[in-house]
MARGU-326424 format. One record per atom (N, C-alpha, C, O): residue number from 1; residue in one letter; atom name; x, y, z. Coordinates in Angstrom, 1 decimal, padded with zeros to 4 digits. Layout:
N
(atom NUM, "A", "CA", (X, Y, Z))
...
// end
This chain:
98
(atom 1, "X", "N", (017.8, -023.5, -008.7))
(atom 1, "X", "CA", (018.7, -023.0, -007.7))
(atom 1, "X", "C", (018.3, -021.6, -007.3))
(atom 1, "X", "O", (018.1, -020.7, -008.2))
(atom 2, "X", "N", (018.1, -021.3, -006.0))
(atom 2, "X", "CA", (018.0, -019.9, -005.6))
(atom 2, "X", "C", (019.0, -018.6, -006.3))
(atom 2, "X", "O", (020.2, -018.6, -006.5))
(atom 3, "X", "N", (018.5, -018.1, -006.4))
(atom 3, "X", "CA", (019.5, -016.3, -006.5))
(atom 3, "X", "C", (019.8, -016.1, -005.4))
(atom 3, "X", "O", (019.1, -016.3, -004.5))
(atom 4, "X", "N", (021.5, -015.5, -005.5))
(atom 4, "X", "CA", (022.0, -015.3, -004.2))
(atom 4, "X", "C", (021.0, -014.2, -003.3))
(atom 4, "X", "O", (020.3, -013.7, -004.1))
(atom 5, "X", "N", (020.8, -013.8, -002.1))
(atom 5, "X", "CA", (020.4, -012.7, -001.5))
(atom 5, "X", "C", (020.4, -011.7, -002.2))
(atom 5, "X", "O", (019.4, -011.3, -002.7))
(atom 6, "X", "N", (022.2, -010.7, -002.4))
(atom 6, "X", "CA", (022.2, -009.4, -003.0))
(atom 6, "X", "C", (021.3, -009.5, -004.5))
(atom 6, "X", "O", (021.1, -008.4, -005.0))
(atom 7, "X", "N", (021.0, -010.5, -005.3))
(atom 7, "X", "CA", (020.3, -010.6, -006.6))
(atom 7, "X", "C", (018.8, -010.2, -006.2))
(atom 7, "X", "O", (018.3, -009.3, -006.8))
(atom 8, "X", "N", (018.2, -010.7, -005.4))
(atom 8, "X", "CA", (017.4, -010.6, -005.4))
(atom 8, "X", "C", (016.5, -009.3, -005.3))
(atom 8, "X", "O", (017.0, -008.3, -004.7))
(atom 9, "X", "N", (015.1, -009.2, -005.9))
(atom 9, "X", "CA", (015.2, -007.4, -006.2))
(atom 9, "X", "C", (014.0, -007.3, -004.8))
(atom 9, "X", "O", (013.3, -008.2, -004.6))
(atom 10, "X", "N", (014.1, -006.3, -004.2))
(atom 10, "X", "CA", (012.9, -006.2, -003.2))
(atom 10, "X", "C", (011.8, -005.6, -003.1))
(atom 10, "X", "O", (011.8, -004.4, -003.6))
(atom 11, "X", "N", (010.8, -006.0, -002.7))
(atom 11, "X", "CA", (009.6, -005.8, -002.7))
(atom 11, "X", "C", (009.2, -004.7, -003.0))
(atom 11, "X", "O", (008.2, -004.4, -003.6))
(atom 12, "X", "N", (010.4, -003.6, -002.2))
(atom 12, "X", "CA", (009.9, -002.0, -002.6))
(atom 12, "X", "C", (009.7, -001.8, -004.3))
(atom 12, "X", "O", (008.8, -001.4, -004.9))
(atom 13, "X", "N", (011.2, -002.6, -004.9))
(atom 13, "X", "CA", (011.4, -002.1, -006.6))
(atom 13, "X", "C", (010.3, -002.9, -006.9))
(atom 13, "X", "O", (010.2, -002.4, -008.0))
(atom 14, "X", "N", (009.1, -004.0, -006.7))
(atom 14, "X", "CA", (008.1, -004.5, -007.2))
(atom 14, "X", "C", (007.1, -003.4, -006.9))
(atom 14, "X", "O", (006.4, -003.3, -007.9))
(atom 15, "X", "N", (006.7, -002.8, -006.2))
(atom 15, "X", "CA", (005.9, -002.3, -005.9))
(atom 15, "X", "C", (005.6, -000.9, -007.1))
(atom 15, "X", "O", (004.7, -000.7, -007.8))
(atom 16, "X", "N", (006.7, -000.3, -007.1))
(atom 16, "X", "CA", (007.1, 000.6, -008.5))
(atom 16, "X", "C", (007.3, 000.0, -009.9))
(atom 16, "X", "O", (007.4, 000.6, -011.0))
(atom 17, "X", "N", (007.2, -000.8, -009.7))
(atom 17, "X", "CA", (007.5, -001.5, -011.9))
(atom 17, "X", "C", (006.3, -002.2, -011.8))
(atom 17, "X", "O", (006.1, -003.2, -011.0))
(atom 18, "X", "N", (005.5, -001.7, -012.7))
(atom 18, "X", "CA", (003.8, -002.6, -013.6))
(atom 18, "X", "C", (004.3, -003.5, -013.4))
(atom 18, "X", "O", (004.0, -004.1, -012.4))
(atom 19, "X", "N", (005.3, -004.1, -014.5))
(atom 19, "X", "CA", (005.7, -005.5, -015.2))
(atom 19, "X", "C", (006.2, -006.5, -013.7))
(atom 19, "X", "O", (005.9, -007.7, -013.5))
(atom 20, "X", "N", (007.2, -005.8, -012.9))
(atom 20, "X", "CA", (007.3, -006.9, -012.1))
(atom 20, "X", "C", (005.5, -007.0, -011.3))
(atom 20, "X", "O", (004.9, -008.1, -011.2))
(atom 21, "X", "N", (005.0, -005.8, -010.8))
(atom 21, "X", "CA", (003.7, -006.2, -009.9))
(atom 21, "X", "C", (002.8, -007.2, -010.4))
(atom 21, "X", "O", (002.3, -008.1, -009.8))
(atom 22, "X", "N", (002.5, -006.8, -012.2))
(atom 22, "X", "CA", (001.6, -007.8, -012.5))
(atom 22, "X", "C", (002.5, -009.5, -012.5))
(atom 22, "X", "O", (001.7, -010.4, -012.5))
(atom 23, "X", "N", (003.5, -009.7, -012.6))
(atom 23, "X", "CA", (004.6, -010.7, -012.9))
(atom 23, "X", "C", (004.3, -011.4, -011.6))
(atom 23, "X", "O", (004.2, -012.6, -011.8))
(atom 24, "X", "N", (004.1, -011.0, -009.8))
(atom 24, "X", "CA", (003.9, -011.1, -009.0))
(atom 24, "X", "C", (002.5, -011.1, -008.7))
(atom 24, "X", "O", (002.2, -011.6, -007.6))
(atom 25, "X", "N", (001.4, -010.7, -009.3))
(atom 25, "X", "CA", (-000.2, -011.1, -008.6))
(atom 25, "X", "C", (-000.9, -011.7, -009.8))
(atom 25, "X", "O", (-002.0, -012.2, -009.6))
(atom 26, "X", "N", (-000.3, -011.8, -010.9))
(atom 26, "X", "CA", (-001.2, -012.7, -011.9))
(atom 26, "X", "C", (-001.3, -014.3, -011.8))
(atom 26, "X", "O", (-002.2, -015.1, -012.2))
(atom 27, "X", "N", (000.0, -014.7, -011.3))
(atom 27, "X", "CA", (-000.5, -016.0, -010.9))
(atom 27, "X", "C", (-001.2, -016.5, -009.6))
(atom 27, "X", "O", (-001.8, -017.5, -009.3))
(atom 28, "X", "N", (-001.2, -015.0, -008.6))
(atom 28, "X", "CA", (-002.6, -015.3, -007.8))
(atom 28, "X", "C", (-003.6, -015.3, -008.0))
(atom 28, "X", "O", (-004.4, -016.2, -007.5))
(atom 29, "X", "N", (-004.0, -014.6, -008.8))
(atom 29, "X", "CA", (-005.2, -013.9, -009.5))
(atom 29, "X", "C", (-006.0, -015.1, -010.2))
(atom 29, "X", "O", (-007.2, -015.2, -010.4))
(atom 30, "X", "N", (-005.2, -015.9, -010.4))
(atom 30, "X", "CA", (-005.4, -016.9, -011.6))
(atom 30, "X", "C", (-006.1, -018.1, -010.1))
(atom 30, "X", "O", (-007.1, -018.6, -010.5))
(atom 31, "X", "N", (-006.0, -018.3, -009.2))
(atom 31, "X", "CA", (-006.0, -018.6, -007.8))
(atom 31, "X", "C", (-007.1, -018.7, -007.4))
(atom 31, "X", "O", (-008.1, -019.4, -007.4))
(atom 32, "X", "N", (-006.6, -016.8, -006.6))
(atom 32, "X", "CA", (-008.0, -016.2, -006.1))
(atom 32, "X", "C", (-007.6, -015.1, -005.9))
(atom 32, "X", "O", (-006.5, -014.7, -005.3))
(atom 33, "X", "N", (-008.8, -014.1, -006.6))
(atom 33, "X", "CA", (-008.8, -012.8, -007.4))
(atom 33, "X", "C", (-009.1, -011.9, -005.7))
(atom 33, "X", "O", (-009.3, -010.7, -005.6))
(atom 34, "X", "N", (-009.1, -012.6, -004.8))
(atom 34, "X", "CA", (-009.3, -011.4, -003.2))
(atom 34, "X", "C", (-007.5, -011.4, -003.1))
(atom 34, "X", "O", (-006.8, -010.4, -003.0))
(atom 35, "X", "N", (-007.0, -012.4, -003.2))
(atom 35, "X", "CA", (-005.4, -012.4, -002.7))
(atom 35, "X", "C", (-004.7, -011.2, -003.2))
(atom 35, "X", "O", (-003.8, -010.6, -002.7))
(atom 36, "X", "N", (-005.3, -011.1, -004.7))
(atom 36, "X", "CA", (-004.6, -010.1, -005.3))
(atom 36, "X", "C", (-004.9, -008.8, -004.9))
(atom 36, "X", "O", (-003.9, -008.1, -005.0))
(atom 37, "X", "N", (-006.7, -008.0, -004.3))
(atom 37, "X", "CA", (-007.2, -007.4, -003.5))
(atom 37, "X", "C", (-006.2, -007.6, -002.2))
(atom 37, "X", "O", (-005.1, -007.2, -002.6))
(atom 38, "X", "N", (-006.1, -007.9, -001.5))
(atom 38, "X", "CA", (-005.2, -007.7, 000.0))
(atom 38, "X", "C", (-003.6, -007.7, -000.2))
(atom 38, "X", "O", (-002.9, -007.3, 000.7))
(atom 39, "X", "N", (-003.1, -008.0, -001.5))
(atom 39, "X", "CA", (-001.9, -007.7, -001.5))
(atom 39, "X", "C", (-001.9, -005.7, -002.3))
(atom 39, "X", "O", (-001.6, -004.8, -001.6))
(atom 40, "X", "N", (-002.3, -005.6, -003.3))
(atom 40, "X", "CA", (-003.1, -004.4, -003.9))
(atom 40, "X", "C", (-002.7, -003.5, -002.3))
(atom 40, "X", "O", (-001.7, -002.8, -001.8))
(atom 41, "X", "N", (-003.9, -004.0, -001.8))
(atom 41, "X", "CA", (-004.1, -002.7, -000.2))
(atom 41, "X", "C", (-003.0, -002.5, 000.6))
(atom 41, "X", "O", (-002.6, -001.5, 001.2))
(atom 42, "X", "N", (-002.2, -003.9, 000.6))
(atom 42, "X", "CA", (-001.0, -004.1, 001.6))
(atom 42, "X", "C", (-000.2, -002.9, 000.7))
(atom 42, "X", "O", (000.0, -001.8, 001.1))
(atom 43, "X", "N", (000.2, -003.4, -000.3))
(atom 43, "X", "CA", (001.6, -003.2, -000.8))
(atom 43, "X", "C", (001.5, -001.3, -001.6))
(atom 43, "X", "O", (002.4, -000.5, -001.7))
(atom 44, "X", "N", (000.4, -001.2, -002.0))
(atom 44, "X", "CA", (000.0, 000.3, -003.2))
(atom 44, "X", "C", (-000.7, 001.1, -002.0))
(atom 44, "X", "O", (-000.3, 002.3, -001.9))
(atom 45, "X", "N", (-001.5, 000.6, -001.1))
(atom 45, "X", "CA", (-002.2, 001.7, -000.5))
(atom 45, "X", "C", (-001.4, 002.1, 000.5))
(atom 45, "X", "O", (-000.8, 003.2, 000.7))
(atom 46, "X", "N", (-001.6, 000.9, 001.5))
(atom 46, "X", "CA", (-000.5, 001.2, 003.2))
(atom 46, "X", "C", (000.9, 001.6, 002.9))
(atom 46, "X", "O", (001.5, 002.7, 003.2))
(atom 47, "X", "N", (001.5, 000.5, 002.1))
(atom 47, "X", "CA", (003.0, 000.8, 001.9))
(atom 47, "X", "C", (003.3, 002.2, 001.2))
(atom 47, "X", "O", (004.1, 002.9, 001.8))
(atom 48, "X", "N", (002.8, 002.7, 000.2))
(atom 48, "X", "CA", (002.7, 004.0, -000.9))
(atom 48, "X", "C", (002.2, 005.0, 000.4))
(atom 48, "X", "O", (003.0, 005.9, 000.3))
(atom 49, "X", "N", (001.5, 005.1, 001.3))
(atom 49, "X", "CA", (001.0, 006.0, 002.4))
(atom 49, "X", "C", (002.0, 006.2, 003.0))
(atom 49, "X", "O", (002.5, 007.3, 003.1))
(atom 50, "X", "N", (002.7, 004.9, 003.6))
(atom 50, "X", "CA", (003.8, 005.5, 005.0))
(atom 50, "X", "C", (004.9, 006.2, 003.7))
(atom 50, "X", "O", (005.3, 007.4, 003.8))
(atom 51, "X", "N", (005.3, 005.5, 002.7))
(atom 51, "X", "CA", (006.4, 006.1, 002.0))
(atom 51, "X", "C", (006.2, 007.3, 001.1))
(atom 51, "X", "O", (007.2, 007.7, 000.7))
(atom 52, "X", "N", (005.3, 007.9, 000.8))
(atom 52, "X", "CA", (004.8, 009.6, 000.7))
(atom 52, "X", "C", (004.3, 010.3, 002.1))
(atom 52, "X", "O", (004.3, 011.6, 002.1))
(atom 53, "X", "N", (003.9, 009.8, 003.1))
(atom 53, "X", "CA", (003.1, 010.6, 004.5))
(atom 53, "X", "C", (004.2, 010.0, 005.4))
(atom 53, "X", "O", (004.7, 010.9, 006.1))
(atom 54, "X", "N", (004.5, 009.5, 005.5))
(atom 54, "X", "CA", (005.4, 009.2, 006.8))
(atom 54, "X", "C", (006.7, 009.9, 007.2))
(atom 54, "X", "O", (007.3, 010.7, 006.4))
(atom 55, "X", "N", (007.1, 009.6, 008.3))
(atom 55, "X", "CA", (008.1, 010.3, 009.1))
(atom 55, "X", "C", (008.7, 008.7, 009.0))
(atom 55, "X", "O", (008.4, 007.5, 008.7))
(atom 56, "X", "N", (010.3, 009.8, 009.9))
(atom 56, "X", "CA", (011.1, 008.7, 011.1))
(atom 56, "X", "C", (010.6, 007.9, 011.5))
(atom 56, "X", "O", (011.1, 006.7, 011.5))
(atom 57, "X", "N", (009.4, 008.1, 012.0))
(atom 57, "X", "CA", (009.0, 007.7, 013.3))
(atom 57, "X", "C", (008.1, 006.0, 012.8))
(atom 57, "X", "O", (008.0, 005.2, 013.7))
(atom 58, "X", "N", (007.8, 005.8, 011.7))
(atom 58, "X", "CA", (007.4, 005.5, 010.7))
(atom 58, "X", "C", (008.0, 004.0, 009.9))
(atom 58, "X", "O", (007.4, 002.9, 009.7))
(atom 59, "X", "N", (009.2, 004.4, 009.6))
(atom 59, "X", "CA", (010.1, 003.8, 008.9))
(atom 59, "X", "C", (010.0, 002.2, 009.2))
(atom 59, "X", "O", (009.7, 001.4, 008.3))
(atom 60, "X", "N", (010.2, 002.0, 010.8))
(atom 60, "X", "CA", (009.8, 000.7, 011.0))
(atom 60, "X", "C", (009.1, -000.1, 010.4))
(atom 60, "X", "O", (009.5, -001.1, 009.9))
(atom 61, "X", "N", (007.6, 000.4, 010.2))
(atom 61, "X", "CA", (006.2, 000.1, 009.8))
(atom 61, "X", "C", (006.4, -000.5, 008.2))
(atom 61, "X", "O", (005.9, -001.6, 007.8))
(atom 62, "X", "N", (007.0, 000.5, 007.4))
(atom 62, "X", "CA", (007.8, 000.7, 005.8))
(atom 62, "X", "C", (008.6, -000.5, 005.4))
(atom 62, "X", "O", (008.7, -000.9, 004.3))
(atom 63, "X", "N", (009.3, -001.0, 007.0))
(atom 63, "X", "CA", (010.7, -002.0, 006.3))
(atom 63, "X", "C", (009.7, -003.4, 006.4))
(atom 63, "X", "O", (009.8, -004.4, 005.6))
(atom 64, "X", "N", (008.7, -003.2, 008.2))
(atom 64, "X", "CA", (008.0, -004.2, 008.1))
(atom 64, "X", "C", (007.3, -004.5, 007.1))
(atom 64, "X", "O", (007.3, -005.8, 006.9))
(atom 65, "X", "N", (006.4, -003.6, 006.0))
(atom 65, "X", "CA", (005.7, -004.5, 005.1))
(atom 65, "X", "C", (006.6, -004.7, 003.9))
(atom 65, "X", "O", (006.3, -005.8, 003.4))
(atom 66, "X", "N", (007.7, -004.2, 003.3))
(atom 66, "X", "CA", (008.6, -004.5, 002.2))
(atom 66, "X", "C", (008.9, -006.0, 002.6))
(atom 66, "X", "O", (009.0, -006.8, 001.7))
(atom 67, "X", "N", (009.1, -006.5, 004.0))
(atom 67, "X", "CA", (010.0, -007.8, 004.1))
(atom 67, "X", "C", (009.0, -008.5, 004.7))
(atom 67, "X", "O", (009.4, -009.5, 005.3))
(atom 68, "X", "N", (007.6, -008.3, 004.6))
(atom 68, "X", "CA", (006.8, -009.2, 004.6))
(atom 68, "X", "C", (006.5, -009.5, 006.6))
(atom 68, "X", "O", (005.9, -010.5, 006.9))
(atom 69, "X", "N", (006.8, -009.1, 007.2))
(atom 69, "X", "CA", (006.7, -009.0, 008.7))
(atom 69, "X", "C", (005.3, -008.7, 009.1))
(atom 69, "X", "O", (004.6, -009.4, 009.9))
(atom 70, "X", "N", (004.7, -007.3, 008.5))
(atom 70, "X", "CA", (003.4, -006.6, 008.7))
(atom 70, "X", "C", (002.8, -006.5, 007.7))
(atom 70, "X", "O", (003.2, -006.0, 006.7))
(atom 71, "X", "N", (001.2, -007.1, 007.8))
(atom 71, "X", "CA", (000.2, -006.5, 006.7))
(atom 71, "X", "C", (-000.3, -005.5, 006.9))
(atom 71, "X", "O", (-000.8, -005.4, 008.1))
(atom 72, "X", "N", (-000.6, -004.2, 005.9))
(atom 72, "X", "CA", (-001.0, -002.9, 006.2))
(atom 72, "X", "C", (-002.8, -003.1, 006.1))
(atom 72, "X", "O", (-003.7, -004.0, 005.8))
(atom 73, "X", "N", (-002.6, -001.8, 006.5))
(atom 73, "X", "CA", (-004.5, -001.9, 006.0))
(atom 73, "X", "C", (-005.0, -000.6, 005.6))
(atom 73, "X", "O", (-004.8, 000.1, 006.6))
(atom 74, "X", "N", (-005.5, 000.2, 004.7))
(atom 74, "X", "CA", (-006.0, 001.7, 004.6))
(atom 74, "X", "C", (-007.4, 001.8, 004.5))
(atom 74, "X", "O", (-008.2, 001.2, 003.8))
(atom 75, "X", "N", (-007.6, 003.0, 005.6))
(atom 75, "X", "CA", (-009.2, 003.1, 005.3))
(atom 75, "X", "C", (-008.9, 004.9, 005.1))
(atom 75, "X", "O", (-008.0, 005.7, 005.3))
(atom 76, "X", "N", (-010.7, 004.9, 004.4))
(atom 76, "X", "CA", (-011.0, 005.8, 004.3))
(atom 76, "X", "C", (-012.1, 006.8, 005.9))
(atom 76, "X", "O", (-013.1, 006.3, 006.5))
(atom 77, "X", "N", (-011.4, 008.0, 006.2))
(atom 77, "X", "CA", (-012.4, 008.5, 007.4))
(atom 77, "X", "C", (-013.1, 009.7, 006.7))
(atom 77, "X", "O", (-012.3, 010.6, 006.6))
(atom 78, "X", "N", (-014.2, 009.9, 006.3))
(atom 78, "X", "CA", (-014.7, 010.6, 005.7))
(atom 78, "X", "C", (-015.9, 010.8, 007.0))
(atom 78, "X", "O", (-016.0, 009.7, 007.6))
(atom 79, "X", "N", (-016.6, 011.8, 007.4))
(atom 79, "X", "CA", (-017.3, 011.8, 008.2))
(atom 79, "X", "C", (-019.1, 011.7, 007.3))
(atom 79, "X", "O", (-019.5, 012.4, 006.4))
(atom 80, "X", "N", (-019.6, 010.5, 008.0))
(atom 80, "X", "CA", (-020.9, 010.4, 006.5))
(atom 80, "X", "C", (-020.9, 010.5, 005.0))
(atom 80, "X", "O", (-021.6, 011.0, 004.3))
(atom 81, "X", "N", (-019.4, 009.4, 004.8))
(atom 81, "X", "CA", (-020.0, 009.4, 004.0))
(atom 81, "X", "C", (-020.3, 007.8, 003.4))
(atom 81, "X", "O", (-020.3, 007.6, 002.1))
(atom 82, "X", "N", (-020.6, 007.1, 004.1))
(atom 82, "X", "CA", (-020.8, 005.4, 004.1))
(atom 82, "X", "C", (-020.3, 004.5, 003.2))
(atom 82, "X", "O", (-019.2, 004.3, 003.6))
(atom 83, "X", "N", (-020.6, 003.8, 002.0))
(atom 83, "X", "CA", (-019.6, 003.5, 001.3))
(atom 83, "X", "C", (-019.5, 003.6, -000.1))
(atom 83, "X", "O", (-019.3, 002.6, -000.8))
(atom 84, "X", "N", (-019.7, 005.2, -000.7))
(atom 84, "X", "CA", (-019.7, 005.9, -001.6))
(atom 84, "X", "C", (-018.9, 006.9, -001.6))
(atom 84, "X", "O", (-019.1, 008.1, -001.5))
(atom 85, "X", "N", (-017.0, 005.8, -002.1))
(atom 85, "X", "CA", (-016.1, 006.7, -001.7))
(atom 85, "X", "C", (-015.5, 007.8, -003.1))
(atom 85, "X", "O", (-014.5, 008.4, -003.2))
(atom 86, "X", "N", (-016.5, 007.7, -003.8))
(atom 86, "X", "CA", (-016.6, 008.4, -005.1))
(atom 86, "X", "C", (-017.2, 009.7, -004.5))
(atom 86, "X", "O", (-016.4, 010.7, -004.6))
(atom 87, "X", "N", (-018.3, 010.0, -004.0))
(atom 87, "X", "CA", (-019.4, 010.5, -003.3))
(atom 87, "X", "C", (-018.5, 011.6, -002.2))
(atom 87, "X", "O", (-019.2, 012.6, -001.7))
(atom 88, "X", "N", (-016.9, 011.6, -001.7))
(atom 88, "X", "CA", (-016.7, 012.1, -000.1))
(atom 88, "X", "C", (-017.0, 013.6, -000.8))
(atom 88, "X", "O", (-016.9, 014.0, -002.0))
(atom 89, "X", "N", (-017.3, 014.1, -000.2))
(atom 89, "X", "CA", (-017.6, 015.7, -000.2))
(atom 89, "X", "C", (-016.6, 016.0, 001.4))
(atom 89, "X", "O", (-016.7, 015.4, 002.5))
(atom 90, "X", "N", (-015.6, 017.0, 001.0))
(atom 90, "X", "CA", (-014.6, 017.8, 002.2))
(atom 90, "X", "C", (-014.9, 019.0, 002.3))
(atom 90, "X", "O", (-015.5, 019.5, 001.3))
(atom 91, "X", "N", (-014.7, 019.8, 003.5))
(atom 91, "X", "CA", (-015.1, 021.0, 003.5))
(atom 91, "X", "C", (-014.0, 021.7, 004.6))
(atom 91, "X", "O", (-013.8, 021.4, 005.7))
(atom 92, "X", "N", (-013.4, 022.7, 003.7))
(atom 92, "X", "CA", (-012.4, 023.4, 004.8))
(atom 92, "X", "C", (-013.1, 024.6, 005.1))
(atom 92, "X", "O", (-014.0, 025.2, 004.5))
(atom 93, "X", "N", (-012.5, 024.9, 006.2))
(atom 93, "X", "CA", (-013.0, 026.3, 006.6))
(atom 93, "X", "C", (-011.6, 027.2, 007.0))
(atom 93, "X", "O", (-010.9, 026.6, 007.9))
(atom 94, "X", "N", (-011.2, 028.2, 006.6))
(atom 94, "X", "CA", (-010.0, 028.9, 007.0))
(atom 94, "X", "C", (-010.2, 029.8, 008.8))
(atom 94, "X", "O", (-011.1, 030.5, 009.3))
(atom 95, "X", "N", (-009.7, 029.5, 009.0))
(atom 95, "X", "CA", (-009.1, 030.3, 010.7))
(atom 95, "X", "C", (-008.3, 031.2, 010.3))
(atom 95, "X", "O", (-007.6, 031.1, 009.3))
(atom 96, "X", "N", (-008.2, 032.0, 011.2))
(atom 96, "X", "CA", (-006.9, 033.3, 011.1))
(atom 96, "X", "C", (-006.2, 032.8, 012.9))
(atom 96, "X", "O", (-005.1, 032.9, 013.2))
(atom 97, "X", "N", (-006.9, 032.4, 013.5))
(atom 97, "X", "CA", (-006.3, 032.1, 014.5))
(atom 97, "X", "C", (-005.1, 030.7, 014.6))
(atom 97, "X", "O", (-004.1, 030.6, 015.4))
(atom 98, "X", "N", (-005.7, 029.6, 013.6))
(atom 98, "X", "CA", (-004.6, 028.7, 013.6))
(atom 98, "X", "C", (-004.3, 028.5, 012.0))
(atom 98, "X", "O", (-003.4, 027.8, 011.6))
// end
């Protein structure tokens, strides 16, 4: 028998509890170990980005991947540094003007 709607816990509180995440991709894993990779990027990198870096403006994007609407995607823009993302070397330079 299904759990009513309000029982049910959502995607955000999986994303925050070990026990439920692993509870949720170990029987993919068991599958196929990329599914578990593209949910990983969807749900810890994209989702965790808009909800620490995001705005308002944003929020949409946040509710779409919690309810399964939008798959995220995160990249790294490092300028040269190809795919040795251990390797990024950053370099600030201070302005007085901005």
């Amino acid at each position: 028998m299904l759990k009513e709607a309000s029982k049910i816990t959502p995607l955000s509180n999986v994303f925050n509890d070990t026990k439920l995440w692993v509870a949720l991709t170990a029987p993919a894993w068991l599958y196929n170990d990329n599914i578990v990779t593209k949910l990983f990027v969807n749900f810890q990198l994209y989702h965790k980005s808009i909800v620490n870096l995001g705005t308002e403006q944003h929020e949409k994007y946040r509710l779409n991947c919690e309810n399964i609407v939008d798959i995220g995607c995160f990249a790294l823009t490092e300028l040269g540094h190809g795919s040795n993302a251990k390797g990024i070397l950053t370099t600030a330079h201070f302005s007085k003007k901005t």
